[in-house]
N, C-alpha and C positions, 0 to 999 in steps of 0.2 A: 634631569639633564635637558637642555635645551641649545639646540643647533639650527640656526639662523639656515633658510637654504633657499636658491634661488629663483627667482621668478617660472623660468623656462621648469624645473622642477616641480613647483608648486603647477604651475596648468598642465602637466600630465598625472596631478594625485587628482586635480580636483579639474578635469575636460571641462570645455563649454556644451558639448553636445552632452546629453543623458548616459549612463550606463546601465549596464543589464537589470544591477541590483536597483538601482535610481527609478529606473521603468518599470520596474515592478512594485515598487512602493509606490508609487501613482497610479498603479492601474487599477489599486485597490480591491474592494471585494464584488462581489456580482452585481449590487446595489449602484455601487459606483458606475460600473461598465454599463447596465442599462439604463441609468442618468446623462452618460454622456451619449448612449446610443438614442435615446430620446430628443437630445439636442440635436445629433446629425440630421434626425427623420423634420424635424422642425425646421433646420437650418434651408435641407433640401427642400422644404414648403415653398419657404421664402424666396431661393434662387428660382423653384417650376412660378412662382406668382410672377416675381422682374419678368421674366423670360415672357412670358405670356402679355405683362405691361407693353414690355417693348419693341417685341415681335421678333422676327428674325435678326434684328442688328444686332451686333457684339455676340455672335454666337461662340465667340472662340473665348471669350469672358468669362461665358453663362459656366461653359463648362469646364473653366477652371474653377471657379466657382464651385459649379455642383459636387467635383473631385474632392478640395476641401472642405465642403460640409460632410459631404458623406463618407466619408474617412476622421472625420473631425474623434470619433469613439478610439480611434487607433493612432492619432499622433499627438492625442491633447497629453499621453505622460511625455512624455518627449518634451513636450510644448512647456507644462508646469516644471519639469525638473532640471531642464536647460535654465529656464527662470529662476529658479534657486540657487542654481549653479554660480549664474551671473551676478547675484546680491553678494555671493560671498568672496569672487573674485573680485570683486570693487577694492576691500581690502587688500593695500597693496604688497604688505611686509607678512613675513609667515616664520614657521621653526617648526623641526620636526621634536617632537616633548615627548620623553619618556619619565615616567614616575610609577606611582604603588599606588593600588587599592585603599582605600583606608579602610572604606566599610559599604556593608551592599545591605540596604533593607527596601521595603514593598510599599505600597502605599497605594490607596484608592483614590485615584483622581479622577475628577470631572471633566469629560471631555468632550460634551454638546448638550443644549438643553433643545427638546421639541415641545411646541405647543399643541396639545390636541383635546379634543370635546371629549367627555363622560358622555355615559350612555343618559344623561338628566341634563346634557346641554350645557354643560357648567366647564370652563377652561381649565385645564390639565396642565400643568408642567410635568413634563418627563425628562427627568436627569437619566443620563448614560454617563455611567460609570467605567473606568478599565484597571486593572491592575497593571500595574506598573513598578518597573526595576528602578532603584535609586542606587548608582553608583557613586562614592565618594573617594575621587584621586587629588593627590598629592604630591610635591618632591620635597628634598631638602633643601629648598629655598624658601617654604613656608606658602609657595603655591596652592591653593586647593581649588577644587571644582565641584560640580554631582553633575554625572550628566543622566538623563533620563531615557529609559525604551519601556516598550510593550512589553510586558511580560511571558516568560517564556520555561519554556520547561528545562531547556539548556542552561538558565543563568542560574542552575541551582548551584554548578559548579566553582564561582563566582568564588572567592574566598578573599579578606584583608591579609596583604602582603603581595598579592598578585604583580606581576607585571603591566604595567599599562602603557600605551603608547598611541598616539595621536597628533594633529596638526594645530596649532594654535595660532591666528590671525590676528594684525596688529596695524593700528595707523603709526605707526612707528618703528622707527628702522631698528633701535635697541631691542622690540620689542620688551620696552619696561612693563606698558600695561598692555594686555589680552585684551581685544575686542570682542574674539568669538574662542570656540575651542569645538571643532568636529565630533563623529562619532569616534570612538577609541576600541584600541586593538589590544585585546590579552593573547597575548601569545602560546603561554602553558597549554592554555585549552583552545587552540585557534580560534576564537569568538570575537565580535564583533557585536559591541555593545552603543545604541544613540537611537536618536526618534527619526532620523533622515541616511542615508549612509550619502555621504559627500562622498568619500574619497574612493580613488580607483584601489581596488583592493590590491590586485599584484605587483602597480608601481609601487606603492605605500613597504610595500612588506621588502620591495626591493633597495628601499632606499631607508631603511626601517636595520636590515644587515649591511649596507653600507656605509652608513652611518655610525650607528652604536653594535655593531658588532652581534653576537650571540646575545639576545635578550636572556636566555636562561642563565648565563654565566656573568648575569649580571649584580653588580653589591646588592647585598640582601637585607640591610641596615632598612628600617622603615624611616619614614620621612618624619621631620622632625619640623613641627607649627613652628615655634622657637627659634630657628634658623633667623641667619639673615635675610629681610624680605627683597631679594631681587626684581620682582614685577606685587604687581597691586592685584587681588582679587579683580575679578568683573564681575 
C-alpha cells in the first residue's frame, strides 16, 4: 500500500530541527563526545588567541564566539541531524508505505578502517567490524527494499510476514520511482528498525492509523515479486 501525503504532513514526520531520538544518534558514544569536546577546548584556543590579536575591539563578537565554541560538544548533534534532516527534505514528493517483512538475516559489515603502527614500526590496518540487522520489505506491487540497523537484541523478534511501515521519497509526484525510503516501523512489536531514525515517531504512528487503519487487521497475503511492478526498485 502506498498513499501519496502532503507536504505540510511530510515536515511534521520528518522536522527541520533534530528530535530526541535524532540527537541521540549523534551524540554518539563517549569517544564521540570527547572528540567534539576536544574541538570546543581547541576552538576556544582560537577565539582567547583573536581576542588577545585584537585587543579589546569587538568584545561582544569574541564572546559569541567563545559561547559557540565552547558549547560546540552540545549543539553539534543538533547541528549534524538538522543537516540530514535537510538532504532529505530537498525531495519534494513522499507516501506513507505499508508492506511485509520478507526476510531478516545478520551480516558482518565493515564500518571504518584505522591506520596504526605495530609494536616493530610496521603500518597496521585495523578493520572495525559491527553486526548488523538486514531487513527485507516488500508489497504486492513487486516493491522491495533491505534496509539496514546495528544490531540489537530486540530484532530477534523480527519474523517474515511482519507488518512494515515507513515513508518513501520521490522526485516525482506519482511517486513511480523511490528515491530514498526512511527507517520502518513494525508495529506487532512496536520496533523501529534503520541506521538513522528520520522520522518523528508519534506523528508517523498518527498518521500511520489515519491512514491505513489498524495495521494488525491488516491482509495477511504476503507480497507477491510477480505482481504488477508499479514503481522501479532504487
Amino acid at each position: 500500500m502506498l498513499i501519496p501525503i502532503t507536504r505540510q504532513t511530510f515536515e511534521q514526520i520528518i522536522p527541520i530541527i533534530a528530535t530526541g531520538p535524532q540527537y541521540a544518534h549523534y551524540w554518539g558514544t563517549w569517544q564521540d563526545f570527547l572528540r567534539r569536546l576536544l574541538i570546543s577546548v581547541v576552538a576556544l584556543t582560537v577565539t582567547w588567541l583573536l581576542g588577545m590579536l585584537f585587543g579589546k575591539g569587538g568584545m561582544a563578537i569574541k564572546l559569541l564566539l567563545d559561547i559557540i565554541a565552547g558549547l560546540y560538544w552540545l549543539w553539534a548533534p543538533v547541528y549534524w541531524a538538522s543537516l540530514r534532516n535537510g538532504k532529505c527534505r530537498r525531495l519534494p514528493y513522499s507516501g506513507f508505505w505499508r508492506g511485509r517483512v520478507l526476510d531478516a538475516f545478520i551480516t558482518e559489515d565493515l564500518v571504518k578502517e584505522e591506520e596504526t603502527f605495530d609494536k616493530t614500526g610496521q603500518l597496521v590496518i585495523v578493520e572495525n567490524r559491527e553486526r548488523r540487522i538486514n531487513v527485507s520489505i516488500g508489497d504486492q506491487s513487486g516493491f522491495k527494499a533491505t534496509i539496514q540497523a546495528p544490531l540489537r537484541r530486540i530484532h530477534k523478534v523480527i519474523r517474515p510476514g511482519d507488518i512494515a511501515e515507513g515513508l518513501v521519497l520521490s522526485q516525482q509526484p506519482d511517486l513511480q520511482t523511490i528515491a530514498k525510503i526512511t527507517d520502518i516501523y513494525i508495529p506487532q512489536h512496536n520496533l523501529w528498525v534503520g541506521e538513522y531514525p528520520y522520522l518523528r515517531r508519534d506523528v508517523f504512528t498518527s498518521v500511520s492509523e489515519e491512514l491505513g487503519g489498524n495495521p494488525r487487521q491488516a491482509p495477511s497475503s504476503q507480497p507477491r515479486p510477480n505482481s504488477v511492478k508499479r514503481r522501479r526498485r532504487f
